[in-house]
C-alpha positions in Angstrom: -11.3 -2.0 51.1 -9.1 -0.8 48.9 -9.1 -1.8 44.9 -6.6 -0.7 41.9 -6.5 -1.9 38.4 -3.3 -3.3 37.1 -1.8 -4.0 33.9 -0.1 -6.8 32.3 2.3 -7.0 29.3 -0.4 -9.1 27.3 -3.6 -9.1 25.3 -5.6 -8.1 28.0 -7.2 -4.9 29.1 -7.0 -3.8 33.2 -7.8 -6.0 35.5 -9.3 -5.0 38.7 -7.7 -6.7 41.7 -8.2 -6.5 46.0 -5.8 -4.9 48.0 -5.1 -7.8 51.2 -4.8 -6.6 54.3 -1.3 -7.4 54.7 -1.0 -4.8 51.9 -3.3 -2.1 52.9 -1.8 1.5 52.8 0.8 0.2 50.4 0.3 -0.1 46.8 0.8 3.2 44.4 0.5 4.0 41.0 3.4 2.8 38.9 4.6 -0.1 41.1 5.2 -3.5 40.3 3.4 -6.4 41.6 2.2 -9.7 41.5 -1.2 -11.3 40.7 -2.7 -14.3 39.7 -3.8 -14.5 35.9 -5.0 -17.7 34.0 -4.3 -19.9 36.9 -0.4 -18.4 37.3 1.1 -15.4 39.1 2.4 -13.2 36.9 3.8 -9.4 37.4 1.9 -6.0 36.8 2.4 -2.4 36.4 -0.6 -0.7 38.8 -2.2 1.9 36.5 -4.8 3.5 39.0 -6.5 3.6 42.2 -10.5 2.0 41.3 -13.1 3.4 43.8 -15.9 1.4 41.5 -15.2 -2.2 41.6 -17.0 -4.2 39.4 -19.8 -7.2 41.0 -18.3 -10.3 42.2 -15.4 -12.0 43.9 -12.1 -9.9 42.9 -8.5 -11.7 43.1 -6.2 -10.2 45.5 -2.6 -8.4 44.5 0.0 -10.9 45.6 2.7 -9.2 46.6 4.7 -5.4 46.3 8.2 -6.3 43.7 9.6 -3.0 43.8 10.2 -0.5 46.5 8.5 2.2 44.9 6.4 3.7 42.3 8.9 2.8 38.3 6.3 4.1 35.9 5.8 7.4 36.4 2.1 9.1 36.0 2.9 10.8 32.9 4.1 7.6 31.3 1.1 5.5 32.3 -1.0 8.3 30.8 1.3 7.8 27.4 0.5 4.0 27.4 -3.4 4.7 27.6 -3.8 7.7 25.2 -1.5 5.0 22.4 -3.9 2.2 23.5 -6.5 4.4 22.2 -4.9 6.2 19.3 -3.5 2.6 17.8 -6.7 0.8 18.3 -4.9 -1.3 20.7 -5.6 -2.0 24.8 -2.8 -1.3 27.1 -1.6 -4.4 28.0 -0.6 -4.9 24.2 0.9 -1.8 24.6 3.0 -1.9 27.9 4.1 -5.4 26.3 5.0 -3.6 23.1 7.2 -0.7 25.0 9.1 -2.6 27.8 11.3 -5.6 27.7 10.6 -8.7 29.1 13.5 -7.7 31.5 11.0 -5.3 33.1 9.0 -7.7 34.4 11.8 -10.8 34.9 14.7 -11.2 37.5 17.7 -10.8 35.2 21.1 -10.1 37.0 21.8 -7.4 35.8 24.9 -6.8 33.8 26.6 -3.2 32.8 27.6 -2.2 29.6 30.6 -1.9 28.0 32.4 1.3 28.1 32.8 3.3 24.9 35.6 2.8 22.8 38.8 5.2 22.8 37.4 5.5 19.1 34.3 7.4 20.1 35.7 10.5 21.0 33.3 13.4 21.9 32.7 15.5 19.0 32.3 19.6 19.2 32.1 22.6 17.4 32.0 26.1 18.0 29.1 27.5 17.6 28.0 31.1 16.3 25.9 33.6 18.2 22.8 32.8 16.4 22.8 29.8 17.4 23.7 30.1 21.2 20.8 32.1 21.3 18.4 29.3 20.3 19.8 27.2 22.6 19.0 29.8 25.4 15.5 29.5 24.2 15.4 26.0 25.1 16.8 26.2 28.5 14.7 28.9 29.4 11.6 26.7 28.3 13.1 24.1 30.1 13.9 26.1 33.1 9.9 27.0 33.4 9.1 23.1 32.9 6.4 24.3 30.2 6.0 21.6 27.2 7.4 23.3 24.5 8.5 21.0 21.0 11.6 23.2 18.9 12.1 21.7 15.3 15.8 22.5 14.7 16.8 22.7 10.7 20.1 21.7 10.9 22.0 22.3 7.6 24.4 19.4 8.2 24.4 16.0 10.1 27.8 17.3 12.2 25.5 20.5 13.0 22.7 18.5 14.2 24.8 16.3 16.8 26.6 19.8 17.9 23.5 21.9 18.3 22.0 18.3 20.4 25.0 18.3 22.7 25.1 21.8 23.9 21.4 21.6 24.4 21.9 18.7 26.3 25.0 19.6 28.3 24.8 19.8 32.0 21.2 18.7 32.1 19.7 16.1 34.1 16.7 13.5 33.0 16.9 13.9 29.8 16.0 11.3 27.0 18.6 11.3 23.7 16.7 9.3 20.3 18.3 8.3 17.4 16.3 6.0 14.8 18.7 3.5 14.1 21.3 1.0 16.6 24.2 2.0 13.9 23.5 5.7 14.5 24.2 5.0 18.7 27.8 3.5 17.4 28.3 6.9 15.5 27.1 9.5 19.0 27.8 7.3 22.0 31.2 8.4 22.6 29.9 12.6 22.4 26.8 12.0 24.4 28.8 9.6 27.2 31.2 13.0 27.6 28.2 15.5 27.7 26.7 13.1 30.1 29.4 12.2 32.1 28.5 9.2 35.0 24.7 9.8 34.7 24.6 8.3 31.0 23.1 5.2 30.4 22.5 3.5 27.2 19.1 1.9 26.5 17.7 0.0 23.6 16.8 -3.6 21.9 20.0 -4.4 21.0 21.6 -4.4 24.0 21.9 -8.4 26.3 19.3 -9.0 28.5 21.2 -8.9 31.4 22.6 -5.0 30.2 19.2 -4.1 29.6 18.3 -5.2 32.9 21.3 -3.0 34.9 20.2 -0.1 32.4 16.8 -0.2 33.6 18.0 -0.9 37.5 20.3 2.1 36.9 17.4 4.8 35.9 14.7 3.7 37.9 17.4 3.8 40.9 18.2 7.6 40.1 21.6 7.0 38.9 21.7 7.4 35.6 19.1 10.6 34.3 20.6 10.6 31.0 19.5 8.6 28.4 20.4 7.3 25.4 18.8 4.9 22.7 16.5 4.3 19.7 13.0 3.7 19.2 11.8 1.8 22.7 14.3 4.7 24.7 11.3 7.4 24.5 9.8 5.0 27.3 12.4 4.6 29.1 11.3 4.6 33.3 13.2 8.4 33.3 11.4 10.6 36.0 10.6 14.5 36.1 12.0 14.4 32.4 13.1 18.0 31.4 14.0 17.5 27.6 13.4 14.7 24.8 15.8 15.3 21.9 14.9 12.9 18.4 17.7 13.4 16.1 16.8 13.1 12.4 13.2 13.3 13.1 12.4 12.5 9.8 13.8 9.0 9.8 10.9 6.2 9.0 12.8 3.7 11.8 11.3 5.7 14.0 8.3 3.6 13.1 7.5 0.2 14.8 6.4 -2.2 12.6 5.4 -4.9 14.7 3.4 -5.1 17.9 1.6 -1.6 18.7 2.5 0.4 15.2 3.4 3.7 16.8 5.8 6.4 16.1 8.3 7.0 18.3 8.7 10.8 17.3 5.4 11.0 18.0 5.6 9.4 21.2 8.7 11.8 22.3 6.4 14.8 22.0 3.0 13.3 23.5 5.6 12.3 26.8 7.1 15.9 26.8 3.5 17.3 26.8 2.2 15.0 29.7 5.6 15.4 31.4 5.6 19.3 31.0 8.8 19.0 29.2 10.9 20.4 26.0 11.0 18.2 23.0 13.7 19.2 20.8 13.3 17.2 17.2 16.2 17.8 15.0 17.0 17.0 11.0 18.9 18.0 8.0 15.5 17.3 6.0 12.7 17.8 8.5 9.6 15.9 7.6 6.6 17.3 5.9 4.4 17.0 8.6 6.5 18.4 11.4 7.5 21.3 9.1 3.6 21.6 8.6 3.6 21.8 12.3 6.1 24.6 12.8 3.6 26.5 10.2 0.8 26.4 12.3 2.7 27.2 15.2 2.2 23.7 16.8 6.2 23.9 16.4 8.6 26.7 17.1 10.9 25.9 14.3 14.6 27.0 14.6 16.7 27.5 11.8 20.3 27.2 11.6 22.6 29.7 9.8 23.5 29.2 6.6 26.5 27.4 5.3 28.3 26.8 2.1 26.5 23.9 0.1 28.2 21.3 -2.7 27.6 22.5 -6.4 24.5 20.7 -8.0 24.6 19.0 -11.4 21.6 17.4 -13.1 22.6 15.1 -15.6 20.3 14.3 -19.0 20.4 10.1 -18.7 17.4 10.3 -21.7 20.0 8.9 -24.2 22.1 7.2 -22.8 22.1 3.4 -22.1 25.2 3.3 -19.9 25.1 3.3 -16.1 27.7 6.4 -15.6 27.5 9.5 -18.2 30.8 10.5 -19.7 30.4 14.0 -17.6 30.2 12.1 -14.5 33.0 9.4 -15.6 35.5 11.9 -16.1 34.7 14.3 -13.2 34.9 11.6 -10.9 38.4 10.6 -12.9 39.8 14.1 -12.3 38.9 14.0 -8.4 40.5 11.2 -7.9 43.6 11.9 -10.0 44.0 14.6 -7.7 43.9 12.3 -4.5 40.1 13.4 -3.5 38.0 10.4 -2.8 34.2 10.0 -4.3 30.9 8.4 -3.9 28.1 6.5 -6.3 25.2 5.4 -5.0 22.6 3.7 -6.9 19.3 1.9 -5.6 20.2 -1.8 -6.8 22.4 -4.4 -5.8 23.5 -7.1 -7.3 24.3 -6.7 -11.5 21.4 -5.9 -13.2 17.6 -7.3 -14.5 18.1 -9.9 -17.3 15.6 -9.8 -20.4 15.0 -11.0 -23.5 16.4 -9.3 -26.9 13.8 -10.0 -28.7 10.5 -9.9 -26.5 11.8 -8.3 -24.0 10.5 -10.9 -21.3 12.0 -10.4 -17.5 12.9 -12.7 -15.8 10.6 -12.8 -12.5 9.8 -14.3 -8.6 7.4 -16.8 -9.4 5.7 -16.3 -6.1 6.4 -12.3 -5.8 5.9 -11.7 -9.9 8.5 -9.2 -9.1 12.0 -9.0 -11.8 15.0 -10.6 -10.0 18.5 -9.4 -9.8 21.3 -10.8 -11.2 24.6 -11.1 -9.3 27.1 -11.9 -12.0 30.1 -12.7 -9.3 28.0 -15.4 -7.8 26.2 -16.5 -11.1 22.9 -16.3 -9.5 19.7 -14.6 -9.7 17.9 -13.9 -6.3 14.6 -12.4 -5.7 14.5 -9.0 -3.3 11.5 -9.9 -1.5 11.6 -13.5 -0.5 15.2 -14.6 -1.0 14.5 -17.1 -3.4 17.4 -18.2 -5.6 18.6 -19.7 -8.7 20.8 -20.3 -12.1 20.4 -17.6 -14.4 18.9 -18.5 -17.7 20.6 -18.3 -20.6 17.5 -17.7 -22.7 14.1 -16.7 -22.6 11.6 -19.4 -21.7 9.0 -17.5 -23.7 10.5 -17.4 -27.2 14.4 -18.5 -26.7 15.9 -15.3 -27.5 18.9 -14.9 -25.7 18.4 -12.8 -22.5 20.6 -9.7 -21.5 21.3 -7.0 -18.8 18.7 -4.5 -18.4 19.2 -1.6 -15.7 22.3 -1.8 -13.2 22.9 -2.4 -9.8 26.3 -2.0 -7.6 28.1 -4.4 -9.8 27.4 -3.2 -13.1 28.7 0.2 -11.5 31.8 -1.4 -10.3 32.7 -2.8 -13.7 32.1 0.2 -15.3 34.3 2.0 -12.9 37.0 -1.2 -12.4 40.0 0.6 -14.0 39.9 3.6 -10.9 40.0 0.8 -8.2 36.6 0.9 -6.2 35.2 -0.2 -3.0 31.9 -1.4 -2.5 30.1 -1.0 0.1 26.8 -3.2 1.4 24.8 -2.5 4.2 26.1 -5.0 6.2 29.6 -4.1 6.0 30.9 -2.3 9.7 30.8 1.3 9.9 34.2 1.8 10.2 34.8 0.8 6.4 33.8 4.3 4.5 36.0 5.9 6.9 39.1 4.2 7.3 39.5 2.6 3.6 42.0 4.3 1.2 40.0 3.7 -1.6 39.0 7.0 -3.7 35.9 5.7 -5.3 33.2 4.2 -3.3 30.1 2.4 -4.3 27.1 1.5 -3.0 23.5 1.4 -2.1 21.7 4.1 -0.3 22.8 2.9 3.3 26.2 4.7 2.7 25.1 8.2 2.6 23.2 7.3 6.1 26.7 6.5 7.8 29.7 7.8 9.7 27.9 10.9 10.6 30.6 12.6 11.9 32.4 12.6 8.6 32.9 14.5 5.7 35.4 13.9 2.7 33.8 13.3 -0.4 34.7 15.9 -3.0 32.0 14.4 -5.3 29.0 12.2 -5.0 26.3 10.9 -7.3 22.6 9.7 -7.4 23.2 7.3 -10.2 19.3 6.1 -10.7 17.2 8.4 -9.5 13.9 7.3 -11.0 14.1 4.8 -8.4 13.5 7.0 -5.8 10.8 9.0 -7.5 8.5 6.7 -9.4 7.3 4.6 -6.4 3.4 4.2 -5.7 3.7 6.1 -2.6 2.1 10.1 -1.8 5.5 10.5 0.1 8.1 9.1 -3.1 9.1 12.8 -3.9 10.0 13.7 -0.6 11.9 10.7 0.0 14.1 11.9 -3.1 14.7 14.9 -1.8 15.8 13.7 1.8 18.3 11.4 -0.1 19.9 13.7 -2.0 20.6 16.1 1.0 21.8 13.2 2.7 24.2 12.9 -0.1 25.0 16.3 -0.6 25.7 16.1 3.5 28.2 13.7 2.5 30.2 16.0 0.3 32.7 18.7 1.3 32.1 21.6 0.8 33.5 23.0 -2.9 32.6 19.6 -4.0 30.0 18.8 -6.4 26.8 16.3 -6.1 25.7 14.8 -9.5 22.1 13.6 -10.1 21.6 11.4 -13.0 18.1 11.3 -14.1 15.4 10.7 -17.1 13.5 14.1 -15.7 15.8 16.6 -16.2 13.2 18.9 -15.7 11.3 18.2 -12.7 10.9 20.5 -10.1 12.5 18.6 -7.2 15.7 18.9 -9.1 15.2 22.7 -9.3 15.0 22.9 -5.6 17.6 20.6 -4.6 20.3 22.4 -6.9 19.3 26.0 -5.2 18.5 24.1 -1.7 15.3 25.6 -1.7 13.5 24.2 1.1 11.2 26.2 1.9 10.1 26.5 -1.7 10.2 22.4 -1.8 8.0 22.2 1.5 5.3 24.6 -0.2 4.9 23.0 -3.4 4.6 19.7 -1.4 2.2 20.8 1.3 0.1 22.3 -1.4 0.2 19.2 -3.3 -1.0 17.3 -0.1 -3.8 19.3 0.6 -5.3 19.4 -3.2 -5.3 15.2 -3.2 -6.5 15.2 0.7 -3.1 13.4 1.9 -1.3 13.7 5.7 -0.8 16.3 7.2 -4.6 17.5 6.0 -6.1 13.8 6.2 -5.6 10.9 8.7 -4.6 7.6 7.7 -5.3 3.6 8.7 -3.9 1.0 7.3 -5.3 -2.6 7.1 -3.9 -5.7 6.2 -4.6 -9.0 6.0 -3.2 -12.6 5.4 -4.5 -15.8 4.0 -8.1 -16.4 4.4 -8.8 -13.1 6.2 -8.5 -11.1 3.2 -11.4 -12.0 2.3 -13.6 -9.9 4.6 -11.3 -7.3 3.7 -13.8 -7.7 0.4 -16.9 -6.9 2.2 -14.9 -3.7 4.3 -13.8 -2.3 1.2 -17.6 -2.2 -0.1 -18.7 -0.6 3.2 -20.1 3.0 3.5 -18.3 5.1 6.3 -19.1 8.2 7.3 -16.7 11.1 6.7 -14.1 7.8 5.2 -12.3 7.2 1.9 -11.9 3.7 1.5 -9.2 3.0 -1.0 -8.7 -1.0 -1.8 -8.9 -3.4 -1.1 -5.6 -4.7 -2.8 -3.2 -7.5 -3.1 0.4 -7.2 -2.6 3.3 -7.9 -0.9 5.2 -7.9 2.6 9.1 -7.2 2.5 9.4 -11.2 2.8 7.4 -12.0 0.1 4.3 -12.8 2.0 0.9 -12.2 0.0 -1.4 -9.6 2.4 -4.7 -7.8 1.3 -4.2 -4.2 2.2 -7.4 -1.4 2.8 -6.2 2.0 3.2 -8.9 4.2 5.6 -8.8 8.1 5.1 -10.7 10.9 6.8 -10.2 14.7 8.2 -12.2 13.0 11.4 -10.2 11.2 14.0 -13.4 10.2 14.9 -15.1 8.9 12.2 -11.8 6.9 11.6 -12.4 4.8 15.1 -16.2 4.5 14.0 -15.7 2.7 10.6 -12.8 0.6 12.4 -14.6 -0.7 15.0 -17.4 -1.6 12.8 -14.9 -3.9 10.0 -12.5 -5.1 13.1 -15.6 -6.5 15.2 -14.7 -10.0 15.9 -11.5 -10.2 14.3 -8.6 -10.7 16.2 -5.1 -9.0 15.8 -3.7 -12.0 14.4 -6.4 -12.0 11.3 -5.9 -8.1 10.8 -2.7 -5.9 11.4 -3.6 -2.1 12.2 -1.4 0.8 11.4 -2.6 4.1 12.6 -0.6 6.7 10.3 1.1 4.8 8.2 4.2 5.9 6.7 4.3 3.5 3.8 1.5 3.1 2.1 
């Protein structure tokens, strides 16, 4: 007889099912199937042949649904090692990593061509950097797992180095972190690509998900684009795995199976044998740590003329915009050049009190809210809650004023030079194509239209907000931020940084684009308070009445763990958690003290993140 055990997308580990008779000879690893679960027939992925059956009468496999084998080996072996590494079982993961489309009849539908807009993009590129790319197809030639962390020094450098790496190559797997960032490649990748491209990702309709996924496991398509879920994407013999702007937290799930799909890219290219290729203006601590140690062979592209840097002294002043900045960006655009602010605050400003300097709050998130002065309103950033603004203090009826300044505060400051502001849900298309010289807006506008420069001068109008946040990873964020906007300026332009810390050393290394100096000081100061990429990390959290085990887990003694916590706080909706931060050098030890708190709690009592990028 024969015997395999099969997977299905949900919270179940594998089941061991009977081959029939009718179906001897038949079944491999990676097809689809059909067997009976809780009393209904349901489809499975087949993970493995079983040669020890476990006791008692097994259910048979119902029926073969595809022709052939549409997981590969190498990607089953992905979904077990996460089901592992996130504390998870498989069938949570497969359900986490494949679309319902996977496992459903949809008619299939195709997707629509690219725009005439989305031309391909190229650039000529030195010798210096042909030869890295030889490196890569040489290592891609020998199908030897091999990850290259490119340094790119711009964002139009990173898509050009990614497209002549790509060129000409077949099964290959294209990342970005973001469906905006697909809008801003498709068009470049499609003519590297030619017929064999196909896009792949949530966003697309189910029925062009469906023909997407019909169109790779067939063979026709060995190109793939897409975000996050595209790294397991039903690709065969994959040769290279290419995540552009590595460092990119969207890279990180955060729901289902927590995983990273970074991470993920190079775990596949190692159990597929093939290149990864992860790419960045800013590359993340940890994979620079990598290239360190050797883990990564780190490329580095030439260098190339940067945008002046100018720290401004905000200590005493209680405007928004310094005169310096004011009249710089006055003189660029008097001469026709357009320019940038961004600052980390929509809406007005804070309102508080004169006289006791009360702010008004969220009374369910205790957090200030934000006043929009065009819609008279105050709204709260966490839950959405809204309301009339008052006009004075509940405390002591002092009359309450602006404090701080968001997008429009900036924009009235700035009305006289006719601005644009621009919100995050405003199209693409806007930055580029408007005629306005001034543009303002939150930090999503340094992240767009990748392809473009034009900006003769930019500025970072609050950066304190990017610096004092409770997070180990706040001053690297900064720093990736303000090479995002110093991306965005041409070159002979000039970036301003207004700031309380004049003085503080991240400013030092951003004016001289010192990275390596940056990455030191950082890694250093990462190692000294035992933080990643020396430590390992698990998050915990907890809602409503299950927080309060979280008590009793945060009083536990672990071997070879730091418990930090617990504590309260809040989700991005407003939602009150307890949160227990795990930390330990030991892999091992980690999975010890978690399987001692988790034991009997269910996944919807306790949400686990395994590395953690917000903590």
């Amino acid at each position: 007889m024969e015997f395999f055990d099969l997977v299905f997308p949900q919270n179940v580990g594998p089941l061991t099912y009977r081959v029939p008779e009718s179906l001897k000879g038949r079944v491999e690893q990676g097809m689809l199937v059909d067997a009976e679960i809780r009393k209904s027939v349901k489809r499975a992925v087949v993970l493995r042949p079983c040669f020890k059956p476990p006791e008692g009468k097994l259910k048979e496999i119902a029926s073969i649904e595809s022709k052939g084998p549409v997981l590969s080996g190498p990607l089953l072996r992905v979904m077990e090692w996460m089901a592992e590494y996130y504390f998870s079982n498989v069938g949570v993961v497969l359900k986490s990593i494949l679309p319902r489309e996977f496992f459903q009849r949809v008619k299939a539908r195709k997707s629509l061509e690219v725009s005439e807009e989305q031309a391909a993009y190229r650039r000529d590129l030195d010798e210096k950097t042909r030869q890295a790319i030889e490196r890569i197809r040489e290592n891609i030639d020998k199908r030897h797992y091999k990850c290259f962390l490119y340094h790119a020094h711009s964002t139009q450098d990173e898509l050009s180095f990614t497209l002549e790496a790509i060129r000409g190559l077949e099964n290959v797997i294209v990342l970005v972190p973001e469906h905006a960032s697909l809008k801003q490649i498709e068009g470049s990748v499609r003519a590297a690509a030619g017929e064999r491209f196909s896009l792949y990702h949530g966003g697309l309709s189910k029925g062009a998900r469906s023909g997407a996924i019909e169109k790779i496991i067939a063979g026709e398509a060995d190109v793939v684009l897409g975000s996050r879920s595209a790294v397991f994407a039903p690709l065969k013999n994959v040769s290279l795995i290419v995540a552009l702007h590595e460092e990119n937290t969207a890279y990180k799930a955060d729901s289902g199976v927590r995983y990273s799909a970074r991470d993920m890219a190079v775990l596949r290219g190692f159990e597929e044998s093939a290149t990864v290729l992860l790419t960045s203006i800013c590359p993340s601590v940890e994979s620079w740590h990598n290239a360190g140690t050797g883990k990564y062979t780190l490329i580095e592209a030439p260098p190339a003329p940067r945008p002046e840097v100018r720290v401004i002294d905000m200590r005493r002043s209680k405007d928004a915009i310094s005169k310096k900045l004011r009249d710089a960006a006055k003189s660029r655009i008097e001469k026709g050049q357009r320019a940038m602010f961004v600052i980390n605050r929509r809406g007005y400003s804070m309102l508080r009190c004169g006289d006791c300097q009360h702010v008004t709050s969220c009374k369910d998130c205790n957090v200030p809210l934000i006043y929009f002065k065009a819609d008279t309103v105050m709204r709260c950033a966490y839950c959405g809650a809204s309301g009339p603004p008052p006009e004075t203090c509940p405390d002591c009826g002092g009359l309450m004023e602006p404090v701080g300044a968001g997008v429009e505060r900036v924009l009235e400051e700035m009305d006289s030079l006719s601005p644009l502001s621009v919100e995050k849900d405003l199209p693409l298309k806007v930055i580029s194509d408007t005629d306005e010289k001034l543009i303002v807006g939150t930090k999503a506008i340094a992240r767009q239209d990748a392809a473009s420069e034009g900006f003769k001068l930019s500025a970072l109008l609050n950066a304190e907000s990017y610096r004092y946040v409770p997070d180990f990873r706040a001053t690297e964020r900064a720093f990736r931020e303000l090479l995002y906007l110093a991306d965005k300026t041409s070159s002979g332009g000039q970036l301003f940084i207004q700031t309380m810390s004049p003085g503080a050393d991240l400013f030092k290394y951003i004016r001289r684009f010192n990275f390596r100096g940056f990455y030191r000081d950082e890694l250093s100061q990462r190692k000294a308070l035992d933080y990643p990429p020396f430590t390992r990390m698990v998050l915990l959290s907890a809602t409503g009445p299950a927080g309060a085990f979280m008590e009793a887990a945060g009083m536990g003694n672990f071997k070879g763990v730091e418990v930090l916590g617990p504590v309260p706080a809040l989700t991005k909706r407003g939602k009150n958690v307890t949160k227990l931060l795990l930390k330990s050098s030991s892999r091992k030890n980690l999975r010890a003290a978690l399987k001692k708190i988790l034991k009997g709690r269910s996944s919807r009592e306790v949400t686990v993140d395994v590395d953690p990028i917000w903590v």
